[in-house]
N, C-alpha and C positions, 0 to 999 in steps of 0.2 A: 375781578370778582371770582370766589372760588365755589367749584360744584363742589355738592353734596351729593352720597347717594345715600340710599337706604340700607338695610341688612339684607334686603329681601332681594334686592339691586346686586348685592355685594355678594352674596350666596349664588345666587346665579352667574353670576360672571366665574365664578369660582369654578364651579362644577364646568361650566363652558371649558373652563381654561385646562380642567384635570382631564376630563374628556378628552379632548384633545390630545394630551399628554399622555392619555393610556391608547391612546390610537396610533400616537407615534412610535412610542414603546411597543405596543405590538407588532409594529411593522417591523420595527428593528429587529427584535426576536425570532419573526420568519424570515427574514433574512440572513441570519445568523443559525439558525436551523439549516436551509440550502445551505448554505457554505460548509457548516460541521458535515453534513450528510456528503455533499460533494468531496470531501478532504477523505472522511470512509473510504467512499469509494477509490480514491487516487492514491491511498496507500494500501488497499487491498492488490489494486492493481502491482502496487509495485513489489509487493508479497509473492504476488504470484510470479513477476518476471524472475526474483532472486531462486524460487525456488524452481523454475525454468531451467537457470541455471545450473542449480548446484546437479539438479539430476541430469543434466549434460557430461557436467565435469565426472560422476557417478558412472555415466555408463561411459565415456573416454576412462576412465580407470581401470576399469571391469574390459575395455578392449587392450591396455595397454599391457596389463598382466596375463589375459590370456596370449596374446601375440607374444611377448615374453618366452612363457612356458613353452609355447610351438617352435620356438625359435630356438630353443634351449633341447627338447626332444627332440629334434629335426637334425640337429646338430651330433646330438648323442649317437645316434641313428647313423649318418652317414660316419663318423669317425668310427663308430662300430665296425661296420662293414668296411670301411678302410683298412683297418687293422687286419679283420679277417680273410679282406681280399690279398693282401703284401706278405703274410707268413707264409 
């Protein structure tokens, strides 16, 4: 024997059925929001570690040429005075 239903049966189950389906979907969406918002966050993080870096590597540069230059003056200086002491 087969059921029947009505429109009014059939409307209703409908709407149950969307319902549902927009409940699900929302859910998905906030969960998909945390995750985008979480990822933000974990490559801001990692923004900030590179640029950690680079200004490490920045002021090791800025130490390696002045130590240079002092090493270079330092030098100029004692052979100076070498020369001046030996004539």
């Amino acid at each position: 024997m087969a059921k029947y239903v009505t429109h009014e049966e059939l409307e209703l189950s409908n709407q149950k059925i969307l319902r549902e389906m927009d409940k699900q979907f929302n859910s998905l969406d906030k969960k998909l929001d945390k995750m985008s918002a979480n990822t933000d966050i974990k490559s801001e993080q990692i923004n900030t570690k590179f640029e950690q870096v680079n200004t490490k590597f920045e002021k090791q540069k800025v130490w390696f040429f002045t130590t240079g230059i002092s090493i270079v003056v330092a030098s100029c200086t004692i052979i100076g005075f070498l020369i001046k002491f030996f004539k």
